[in-house]
N, C-alpha and C positions, 0 to 999 in steps of 0.2 A: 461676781460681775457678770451681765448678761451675756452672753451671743450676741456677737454683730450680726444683722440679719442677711443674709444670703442675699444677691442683688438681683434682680429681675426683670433681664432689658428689654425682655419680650413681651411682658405682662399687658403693655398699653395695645399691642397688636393683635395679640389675643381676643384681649376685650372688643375694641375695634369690630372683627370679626363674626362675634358672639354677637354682639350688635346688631349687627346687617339681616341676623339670622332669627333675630329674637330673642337671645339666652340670655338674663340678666345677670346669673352669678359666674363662677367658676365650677360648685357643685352643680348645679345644673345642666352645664354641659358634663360631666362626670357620670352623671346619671342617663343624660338622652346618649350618650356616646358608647357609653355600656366602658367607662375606662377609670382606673385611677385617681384619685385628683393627687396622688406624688407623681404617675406621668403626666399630669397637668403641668405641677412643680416642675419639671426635667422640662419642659417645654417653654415654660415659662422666665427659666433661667438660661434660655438658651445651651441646652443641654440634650440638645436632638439626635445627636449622633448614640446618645448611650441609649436610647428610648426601642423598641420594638418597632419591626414593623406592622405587625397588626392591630399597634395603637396605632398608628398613625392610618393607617386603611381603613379604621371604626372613625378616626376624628374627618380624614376628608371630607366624604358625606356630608356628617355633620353640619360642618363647615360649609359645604356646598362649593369645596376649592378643591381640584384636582391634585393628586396627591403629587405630582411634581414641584406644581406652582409652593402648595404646603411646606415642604422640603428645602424650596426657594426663599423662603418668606422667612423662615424661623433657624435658619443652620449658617452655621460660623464657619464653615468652610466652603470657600470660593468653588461653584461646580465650573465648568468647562462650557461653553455654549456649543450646543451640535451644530454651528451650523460656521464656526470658529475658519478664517481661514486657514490654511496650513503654515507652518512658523516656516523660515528660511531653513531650519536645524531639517525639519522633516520632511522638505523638500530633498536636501543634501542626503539625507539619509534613504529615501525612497531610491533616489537615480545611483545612489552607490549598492544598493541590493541589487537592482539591474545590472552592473556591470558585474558585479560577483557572479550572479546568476551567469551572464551571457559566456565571464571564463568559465565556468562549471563546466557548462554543456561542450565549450570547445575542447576541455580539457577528456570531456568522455569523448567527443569524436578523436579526438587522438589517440587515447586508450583503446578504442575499437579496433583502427587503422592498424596499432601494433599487435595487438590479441590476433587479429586476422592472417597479418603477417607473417608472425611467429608460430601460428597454426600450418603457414601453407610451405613455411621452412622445414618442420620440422614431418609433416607429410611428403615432403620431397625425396628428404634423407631416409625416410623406411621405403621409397618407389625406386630410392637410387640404381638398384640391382634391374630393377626392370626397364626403369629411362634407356637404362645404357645399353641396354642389352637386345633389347627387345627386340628394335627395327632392324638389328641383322639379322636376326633372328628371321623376324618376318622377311626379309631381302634373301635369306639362303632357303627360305622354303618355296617360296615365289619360283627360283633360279632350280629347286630339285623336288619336284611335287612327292618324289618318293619320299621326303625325307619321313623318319618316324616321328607322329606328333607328340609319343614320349617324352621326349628330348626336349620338346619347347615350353610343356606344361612348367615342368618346376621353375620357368623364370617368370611365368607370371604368380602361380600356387605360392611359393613362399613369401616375398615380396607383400602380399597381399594380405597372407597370414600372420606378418609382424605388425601389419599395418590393423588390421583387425583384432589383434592383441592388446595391444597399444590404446585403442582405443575402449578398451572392456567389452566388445562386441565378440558375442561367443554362436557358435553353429547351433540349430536346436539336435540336426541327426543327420551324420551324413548322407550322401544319394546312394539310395541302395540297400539302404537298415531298414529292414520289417520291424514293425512294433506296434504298441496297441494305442488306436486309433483315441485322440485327442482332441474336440473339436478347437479347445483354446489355443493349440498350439500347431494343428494341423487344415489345412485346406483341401478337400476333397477334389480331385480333378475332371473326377467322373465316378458314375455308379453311389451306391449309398453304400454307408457303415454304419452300424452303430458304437458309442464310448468302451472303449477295450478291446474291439475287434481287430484282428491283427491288419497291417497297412504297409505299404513299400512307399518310404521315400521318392519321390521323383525330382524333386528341386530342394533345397537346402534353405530351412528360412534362419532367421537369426534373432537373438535377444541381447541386449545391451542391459547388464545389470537385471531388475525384476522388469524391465520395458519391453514389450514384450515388437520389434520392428516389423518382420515379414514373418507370416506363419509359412512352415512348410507346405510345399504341396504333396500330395500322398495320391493315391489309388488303391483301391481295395487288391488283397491277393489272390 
């Protein structure tokens, strides 16, 4: 028993087409088209989805139809028109990203607020020694110019030192260490050096992990 013959909705459209352009046959657009005539077939059965795109870019032309319109003309699935108004759904859905968005951002400015907070708490508690201490400190030096300023150092010096710990911020050389002269780590105050030559700390710089904050200041010896 034969083959029922495969149906071909699109064949009179086709043709139609071929028409307008001069093409009598099917092979003959095959031939001016440089394509197939089974993607002819696939085109013809409305079968466009399975087909290539660069049959379809050879037939355009052809055709003398923009490969949109082409696409429009011969395919069984419904496109979308670009120029479609927006559904209710997508509206709904646009102004609900916006609100999510808007709590986001409040929800970092809140996160800030406490990170800030909790930064400026917890800097308190390593200054504790010197908050408290300090201003008599300065009130009994004021009150006795003799006093020895030994004595006052270590309420700010340690205080400071926890506080700088705490943080990974470490000294590069204390004030006062001779050592050999670094431009990446050192700052000349005066006079020249050159790299290795020996140098006397004058001011204390600092690095934070490999970050390199203030370079020492140095003078040659």
């Amino acid at each position: 028993m034969p083959n029922a013959q495969c149906p071909m909705p699109h064949s009179q459209k086709l043709q139609d087409l071929m028409q307008q352009v001069g093409i009598s046959s099917f092979k003959a657009l095959s031939r001016t088209a440089g394509v197939s005539e089974r993607q002819l077939l696939r085109l013809r059965q409305g079968k466009l989805e399975q087909m290539r795109v660069d049959v379809l870019l050879k037939l355009s032309p052809v055709l003398q139809m923009p490969l949109n319109e082409l696409i429009a003309t011969f395919s069984t699935v419904e496109l979308l028109q670009e120029k479609a108004a927006p559904s209710q759904e997508l509206l709904q859905e646009i102004t609900d990203l916006r609100k999510e968005y808007q709590r986001s951002q409040l929800q970092l400015e809140q996160q800030r607020e406490i990170l800030l907070q909790e930064l400026q708490q917890s800097t308190l508690q390593l200054l504790e020694s010197l908050l408290l201490q300090w201003p008599t400190a300065a009130q009994k030096a004021q009150e006795n110019p003799q006093m020895a300023a030994v004595k006052i150092v270590p309420l700010v010096q340690k205080p400071l030192e926890k506080l700088l710990q705490a943080w990974g911020v470490e000294a590069i050389a204390p004030v006062g260490a001779e050592l050999p002269y670094n431009p990446q780590l050192h700052q000349l105050m005066e006079g020249t050096s050159l790299p290795g030559e020996i140098v006397k700390v004058r001011y204390t710089g600092y690095l934070q992990g490999d970050k390199l904050l203030y370079r020492a200041k140095v003078s040659p010896v």
